[in-house]
C-alpha positions as CSV (number, residue, x, y, z in Angstrom):
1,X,0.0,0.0,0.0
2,X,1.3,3.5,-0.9
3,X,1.8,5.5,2.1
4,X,0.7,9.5,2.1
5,X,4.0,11.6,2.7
6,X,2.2,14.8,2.3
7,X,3.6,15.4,6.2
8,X,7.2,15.0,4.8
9,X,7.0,17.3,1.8
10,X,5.0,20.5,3.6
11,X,6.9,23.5,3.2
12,X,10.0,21.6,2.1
13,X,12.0,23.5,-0.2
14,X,14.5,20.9,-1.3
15,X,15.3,17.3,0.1
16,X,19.3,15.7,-1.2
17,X,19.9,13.7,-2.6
18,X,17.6,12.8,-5.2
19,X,17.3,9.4,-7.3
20,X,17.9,11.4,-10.6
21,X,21.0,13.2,-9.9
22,X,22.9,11.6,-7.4
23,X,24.8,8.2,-7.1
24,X,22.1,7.1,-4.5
25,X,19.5,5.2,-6.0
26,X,17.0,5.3,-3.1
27,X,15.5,8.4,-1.9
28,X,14.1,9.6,1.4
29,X,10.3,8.2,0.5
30,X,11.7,4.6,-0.1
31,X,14.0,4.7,3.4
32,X,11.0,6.0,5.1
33,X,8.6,3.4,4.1
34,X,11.1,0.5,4.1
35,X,12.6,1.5,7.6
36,X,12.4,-1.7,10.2
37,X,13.5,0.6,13.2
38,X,12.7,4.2,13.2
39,X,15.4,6.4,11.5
40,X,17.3,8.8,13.6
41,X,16.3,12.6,12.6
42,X,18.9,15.3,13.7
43,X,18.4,18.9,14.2
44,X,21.3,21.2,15.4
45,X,20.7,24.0,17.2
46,X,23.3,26.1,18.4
47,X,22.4,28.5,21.6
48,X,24.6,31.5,20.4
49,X,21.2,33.6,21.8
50,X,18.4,33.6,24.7
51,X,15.4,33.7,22.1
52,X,13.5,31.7,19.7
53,X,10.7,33.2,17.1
54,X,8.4,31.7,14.3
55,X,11.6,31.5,12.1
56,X,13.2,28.9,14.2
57,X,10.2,26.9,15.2
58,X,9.9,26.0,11.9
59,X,12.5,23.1,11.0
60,X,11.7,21.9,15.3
61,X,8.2,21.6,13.7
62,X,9.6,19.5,11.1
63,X,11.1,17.4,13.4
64,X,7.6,17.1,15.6
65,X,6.3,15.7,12.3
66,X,8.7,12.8,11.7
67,X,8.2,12.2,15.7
68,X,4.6,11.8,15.4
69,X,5.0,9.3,11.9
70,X,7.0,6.6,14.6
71,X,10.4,8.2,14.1
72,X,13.6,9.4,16.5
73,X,14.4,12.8,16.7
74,X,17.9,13.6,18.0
75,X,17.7,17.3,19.0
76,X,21.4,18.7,19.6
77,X,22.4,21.3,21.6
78,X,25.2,22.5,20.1
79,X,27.0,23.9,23.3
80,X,30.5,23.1,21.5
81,X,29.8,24.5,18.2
82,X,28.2,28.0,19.7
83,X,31.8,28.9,21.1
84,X,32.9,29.2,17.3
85,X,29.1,30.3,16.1
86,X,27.7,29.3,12.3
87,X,29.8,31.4,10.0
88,X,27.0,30.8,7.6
89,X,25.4,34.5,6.3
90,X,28.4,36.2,8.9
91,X,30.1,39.0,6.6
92,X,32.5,39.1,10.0
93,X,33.6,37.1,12.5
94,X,31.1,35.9,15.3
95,X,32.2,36.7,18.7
96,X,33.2,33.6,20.8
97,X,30.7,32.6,23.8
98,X,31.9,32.0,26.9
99,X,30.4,28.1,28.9
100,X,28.4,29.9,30.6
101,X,26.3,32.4,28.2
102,X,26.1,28.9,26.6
103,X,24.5,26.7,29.1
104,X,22.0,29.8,29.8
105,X,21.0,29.7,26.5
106,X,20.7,26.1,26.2
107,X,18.2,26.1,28.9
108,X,16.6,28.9,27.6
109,X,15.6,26.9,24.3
110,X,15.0,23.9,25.3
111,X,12.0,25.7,27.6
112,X,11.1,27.5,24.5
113,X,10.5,24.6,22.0
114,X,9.1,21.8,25.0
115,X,5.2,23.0,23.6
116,X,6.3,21.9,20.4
117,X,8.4,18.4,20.7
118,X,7.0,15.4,22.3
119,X,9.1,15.2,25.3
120,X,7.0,12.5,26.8
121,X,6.9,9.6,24.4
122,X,9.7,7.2,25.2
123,X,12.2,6.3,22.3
124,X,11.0,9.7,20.1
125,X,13.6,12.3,21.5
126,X,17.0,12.5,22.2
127,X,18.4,15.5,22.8
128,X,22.2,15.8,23.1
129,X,24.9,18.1,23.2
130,X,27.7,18.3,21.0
131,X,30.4,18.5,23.8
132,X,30.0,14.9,24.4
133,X,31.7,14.1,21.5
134,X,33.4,17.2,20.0
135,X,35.3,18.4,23.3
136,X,37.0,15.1,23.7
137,X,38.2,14.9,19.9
138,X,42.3,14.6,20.0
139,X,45.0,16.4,17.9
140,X,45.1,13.5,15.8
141,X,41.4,12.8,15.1
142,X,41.1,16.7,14.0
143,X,43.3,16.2,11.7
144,X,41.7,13.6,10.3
145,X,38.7,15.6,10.2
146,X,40.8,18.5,8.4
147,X,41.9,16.0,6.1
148,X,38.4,15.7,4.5
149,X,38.4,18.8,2.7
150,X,40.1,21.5,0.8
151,X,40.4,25.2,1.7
152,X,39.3,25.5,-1.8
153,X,35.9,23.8,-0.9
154,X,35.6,26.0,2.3
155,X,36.0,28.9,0.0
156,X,33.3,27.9,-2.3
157,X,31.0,28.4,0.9
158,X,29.0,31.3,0.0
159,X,30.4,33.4,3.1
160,X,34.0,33.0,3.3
161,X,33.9,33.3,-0.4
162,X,32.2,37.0,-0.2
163,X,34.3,37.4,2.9
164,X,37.6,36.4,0.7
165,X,36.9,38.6,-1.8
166,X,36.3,41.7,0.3
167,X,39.6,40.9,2.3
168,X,37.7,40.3,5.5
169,X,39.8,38.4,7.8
170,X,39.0,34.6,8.0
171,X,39.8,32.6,10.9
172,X,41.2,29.1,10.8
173,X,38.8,28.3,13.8
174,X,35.6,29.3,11.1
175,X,37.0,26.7,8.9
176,X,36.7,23.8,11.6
177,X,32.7,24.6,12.4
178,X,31.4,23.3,9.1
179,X,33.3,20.0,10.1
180,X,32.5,19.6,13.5
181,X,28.3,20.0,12.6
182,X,29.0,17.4,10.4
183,X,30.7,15.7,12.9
184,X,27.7,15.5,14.7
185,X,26.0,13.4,12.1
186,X,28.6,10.7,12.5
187,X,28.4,10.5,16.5
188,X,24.5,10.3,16.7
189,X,24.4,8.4,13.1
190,X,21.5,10.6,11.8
191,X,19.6,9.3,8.8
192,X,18.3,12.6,7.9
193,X,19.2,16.2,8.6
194,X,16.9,18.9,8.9
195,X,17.7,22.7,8.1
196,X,17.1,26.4,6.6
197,X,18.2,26.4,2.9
198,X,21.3,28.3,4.1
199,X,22.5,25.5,5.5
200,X,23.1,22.9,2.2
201,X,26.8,23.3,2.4
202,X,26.8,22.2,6.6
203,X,24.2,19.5,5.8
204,X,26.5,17.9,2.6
205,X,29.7,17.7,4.9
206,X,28.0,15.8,7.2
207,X,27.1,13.2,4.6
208,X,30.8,13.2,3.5
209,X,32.1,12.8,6.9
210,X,29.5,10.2,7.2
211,X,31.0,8.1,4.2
212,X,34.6,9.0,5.2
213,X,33.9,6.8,9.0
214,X,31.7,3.6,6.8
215,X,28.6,5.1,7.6
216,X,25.5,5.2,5.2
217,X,24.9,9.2,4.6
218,X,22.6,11.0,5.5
219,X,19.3,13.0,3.4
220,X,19.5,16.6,3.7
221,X,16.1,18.1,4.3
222,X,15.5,21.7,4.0
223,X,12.9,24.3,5.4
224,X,12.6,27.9,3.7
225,X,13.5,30.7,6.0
226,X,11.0,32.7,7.0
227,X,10.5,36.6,5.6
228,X,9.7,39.0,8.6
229,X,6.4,40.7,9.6
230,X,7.5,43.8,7.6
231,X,7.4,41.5,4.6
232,X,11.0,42.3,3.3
233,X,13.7,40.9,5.2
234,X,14.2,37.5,7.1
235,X,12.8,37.5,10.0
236,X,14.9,38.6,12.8
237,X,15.1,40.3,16.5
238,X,18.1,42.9,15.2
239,X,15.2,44.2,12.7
240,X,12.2,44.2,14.7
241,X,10.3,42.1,12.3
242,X,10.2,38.9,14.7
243,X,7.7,37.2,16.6
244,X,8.7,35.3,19.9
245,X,7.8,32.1,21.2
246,X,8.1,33.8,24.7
247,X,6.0,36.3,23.6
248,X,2.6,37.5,25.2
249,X,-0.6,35.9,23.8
250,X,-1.7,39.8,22.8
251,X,1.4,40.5,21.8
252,X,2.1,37.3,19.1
253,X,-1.7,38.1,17.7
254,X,-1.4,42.0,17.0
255,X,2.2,41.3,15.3
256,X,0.4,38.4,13.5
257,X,-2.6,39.9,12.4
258,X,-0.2,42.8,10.5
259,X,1.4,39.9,8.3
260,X,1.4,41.3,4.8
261,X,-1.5,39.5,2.7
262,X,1.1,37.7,0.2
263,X,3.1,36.0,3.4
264,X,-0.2,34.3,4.3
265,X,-0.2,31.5,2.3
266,X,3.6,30.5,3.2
267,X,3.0,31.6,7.1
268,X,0.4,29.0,7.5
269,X,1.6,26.4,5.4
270,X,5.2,26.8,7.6
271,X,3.6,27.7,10.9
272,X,0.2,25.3,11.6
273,X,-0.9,22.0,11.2
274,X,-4.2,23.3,9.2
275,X,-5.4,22.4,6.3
276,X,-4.2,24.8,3.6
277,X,-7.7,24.8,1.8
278,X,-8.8,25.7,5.5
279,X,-7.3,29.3,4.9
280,X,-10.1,32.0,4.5
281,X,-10.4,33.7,1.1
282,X,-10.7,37.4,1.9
283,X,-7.5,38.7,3.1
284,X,-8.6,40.2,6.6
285,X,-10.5,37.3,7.4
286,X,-6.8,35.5,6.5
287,X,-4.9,37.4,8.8
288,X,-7.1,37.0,11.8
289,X,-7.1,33.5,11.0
290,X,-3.5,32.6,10.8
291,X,-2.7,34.9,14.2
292,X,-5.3,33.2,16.1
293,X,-4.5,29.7,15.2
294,X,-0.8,30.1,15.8
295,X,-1.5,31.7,19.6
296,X,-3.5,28.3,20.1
297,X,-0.7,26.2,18.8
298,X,1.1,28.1,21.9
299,X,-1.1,29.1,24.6
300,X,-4.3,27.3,23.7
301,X,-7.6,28.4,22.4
302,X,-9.0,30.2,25.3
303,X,-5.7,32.5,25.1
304,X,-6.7,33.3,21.4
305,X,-9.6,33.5,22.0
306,X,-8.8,36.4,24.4
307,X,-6.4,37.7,22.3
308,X,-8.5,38.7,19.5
309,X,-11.0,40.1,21.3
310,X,-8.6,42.0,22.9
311,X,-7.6,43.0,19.7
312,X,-10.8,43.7,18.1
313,X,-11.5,46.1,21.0
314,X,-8.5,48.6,19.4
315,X,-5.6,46.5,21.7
316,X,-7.2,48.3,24.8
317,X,-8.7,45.5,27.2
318,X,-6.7,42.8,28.0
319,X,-3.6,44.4,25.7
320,X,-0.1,44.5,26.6
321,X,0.5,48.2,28.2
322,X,3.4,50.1,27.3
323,X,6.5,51.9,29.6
324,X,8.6,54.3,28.3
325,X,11.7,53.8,29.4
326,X,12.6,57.5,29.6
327,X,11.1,57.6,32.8
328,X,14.4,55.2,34.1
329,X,16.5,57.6,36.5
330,X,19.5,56.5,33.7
331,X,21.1,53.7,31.8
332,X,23.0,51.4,31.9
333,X,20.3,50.4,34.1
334,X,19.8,47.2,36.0
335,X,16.8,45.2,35.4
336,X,15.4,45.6,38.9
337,X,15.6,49.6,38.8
338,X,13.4,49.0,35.3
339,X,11.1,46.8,37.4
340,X,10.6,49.2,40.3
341,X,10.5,52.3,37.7
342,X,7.8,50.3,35.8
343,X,5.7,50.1,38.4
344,X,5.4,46.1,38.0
345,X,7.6,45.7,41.3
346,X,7.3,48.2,44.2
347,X,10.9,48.9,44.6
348,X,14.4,48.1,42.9
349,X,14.9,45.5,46.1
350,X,11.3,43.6,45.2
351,X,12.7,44.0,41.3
352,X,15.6,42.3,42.7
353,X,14.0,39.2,44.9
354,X,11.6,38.5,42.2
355,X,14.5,38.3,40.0
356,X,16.3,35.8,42.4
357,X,12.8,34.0,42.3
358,X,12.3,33.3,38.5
359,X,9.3,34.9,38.4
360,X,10.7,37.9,36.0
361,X,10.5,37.1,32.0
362,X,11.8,39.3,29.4
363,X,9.7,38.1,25.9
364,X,9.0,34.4,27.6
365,X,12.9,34.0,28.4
366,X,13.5,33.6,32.6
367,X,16.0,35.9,34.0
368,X,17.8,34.7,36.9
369,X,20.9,37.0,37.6
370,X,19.4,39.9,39.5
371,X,22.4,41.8,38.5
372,X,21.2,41.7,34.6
373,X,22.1,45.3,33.0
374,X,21.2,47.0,30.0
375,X,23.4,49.5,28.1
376,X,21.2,51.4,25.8
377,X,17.3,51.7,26.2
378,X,17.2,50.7,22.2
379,X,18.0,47.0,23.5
380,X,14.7,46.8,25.5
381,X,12.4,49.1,22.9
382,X,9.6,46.2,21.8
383,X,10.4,44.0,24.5
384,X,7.7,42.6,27.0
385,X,8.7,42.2,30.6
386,X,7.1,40.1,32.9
387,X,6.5,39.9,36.7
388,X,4.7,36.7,37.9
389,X,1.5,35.1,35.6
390,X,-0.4,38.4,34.8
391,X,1.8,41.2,34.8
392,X,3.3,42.8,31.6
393,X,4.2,45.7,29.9
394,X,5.5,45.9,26.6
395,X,8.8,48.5,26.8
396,X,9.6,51.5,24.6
397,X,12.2,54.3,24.0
């Protein structure tokens, strides 16, 4: 019996290799439905921040998907691999991360995609991290790994190449991070990798490392990275156009709801479960849709519920108030002096023990070190801060 793979090929932009144009004469369909033991599905994520949007929840979706069709995914944590950072896209060099921003971040994540993974189902997660394997790797054993390619075919990488070009330095360290991701794929033994587009080149030296240690390599599978709210650029926190996982109910529905009308189509394919055909015809309609079934994904439909009323009734009931942060005595500023200045704490020292507590979020994320600063009030302008369960504002310069 043919089985229906329309799961697998959802928002796919490209899967590698193909029957047609590679040596391999099977492709992913044919491993898939002539498995005997679930295949092992990796996804790398390197914590080199503290926040996850829309853009990153989509290949952790695709990974949910091959979870709930019987199969293993192998989330990894790439607390090695963050010290150097992805190179991909960089037209400079990524500042190193110390262990410790790290394992913040790792935590941080790994809270932030739990609503989306099945954490609960024994033998369909793993989640490990890459210093397992990667900070016990010898001289030798790196040079092996070194051995596998040319500085000619790092160069060909679309970023060192620009970066050559230009004369922007290029650090020997950048060179090694394309081969220890691959790495990866050979110490967990992934059958498939998922990935943005920008991330072919990563994703094909893992299936040559793969065949340089005897083991069968891998199929690349990637996801489309995901344009912004303002409909132009990628979506990012730096530009503004991002929406968090950690964000407010009210908050991730008014962003949504703005989605320009040709983003629609791709936001819900990328973002829900739905049915596509389930996606209203007249554009309004559209957007309301697509915000209030994403906030359920999240927070459950009584929250979206809520949300769009809230929204309906001009963002004034049950909205996410605003706090200029002009009214801060000065900056830098710790956190707890916003907190009592805000008004959500009564003083800097309750900003402070609430802190200590874990009940203070800044856009989902927990802060814990009650001596958190911030430099510039531009790093907190859009941000929502938290106290407790029912206490936000959304900050501004």
């Amino acid at each position: 019996m043919t089985q229906n793979f329309s799961w697998l090929h959802r928002g796919v932009a490209d899967i590698f290799p193909q029957p047609d144009n590679d040596s391999d004469a099977e492709s992913l369909e044919t491993r898939l439905a002539n498995a005997n033991s679930p295949l092992r599905v990796k996804l790398g994520i390197d914590p080199t921040g503290a926040d996850i949007h829309l853009g990153h929840s989509i290949p952790v979706r695709k990974l949910r998907a091959f979870q709930d069709a019987g199969h293993t995914a192998v989330l990894i944590i790439g607390d090695f691999t963050a010290r150097i950072g992805d190179p991909t896209g960089k037209s400079d060099v990524r500042r190193q991360l110390t262990e410790a921003d790290v394992a913040q971040n790792a935590q941080t994540y790994l809270d932030q995609v739990r609503p989306i993974l099945d954490f609960d189902t024994p033998g369909r997660l793993e989640v490990r991290y890459n210093s397992e394997w990667l900070s016990h790797l010898d001289l030798g054993k790196t040079l092996e790994l070194l051995s596998t390619m040319t500085v000619g075919q790092m160069l060909a990488k679309e970023g060192f190449a620009e970066r050559y070009k230009k004369e922007n330095p290029i650090f020997l360290h950048e060179f090694l991070y394309p081969l220890m991701q691959g790495f990866d794929s050979v110490a967990v033994e992934a059958d498939v990798e998922l990935g943005g587009t920008d991330q072919k080149f990563n994703i094909a030296v893992g299936r040559d490392l793969q065949r340089h240690f005897n083991l069968k390599p891998q199929f690349g599978l990637l996801l489309p990275i995901l344009i912004g709210t303002d409909g132009v650029q990628k979506m990012s926190k730096s530009l503004g156009n991002y929406v968090g996982l950690g964000e407010h109910p009210s908050q991730k529905y008014q962003k949504l709801q703005g989605v320009p009308d040709n983003l629609l189509s791709q936001y819900f394919e990328l973002l829900t479960d739905s049915p596509l055909d389930s996606l209203p015809e007249n554009p309004r309609d559209r957007q309301e849709f697509l915000a209030w079934e994403i906030v359920r994904q999240y927070h459950g439909e009584q929250s979206a519920n809520e949300a769009k009323e809230a929204a309906k009734s001009g963002g004034k009931e049950g909205a996410v108030p605003e706090f200029s942060l002009a009214v801060v005595p000065q900056f830098p500023a710790k956190l707890s002096v916003i907190l009592g200045s805000s008004g959500l704490c009564k003083s800097n020292a309750e900003g402070r023990r609430k802190i200590q507590e874990g009940g203070v979020r800044l856009d989902g994320v927990k802060i814990t070190d009650a001596d958190t600063s911030y430099q510039q009030p531009s790093e907190l302008h859009g941000r929502v801060l938290q106290v407790g369960k029912n206490k936000f504002i959304r900050l501004i310069v």
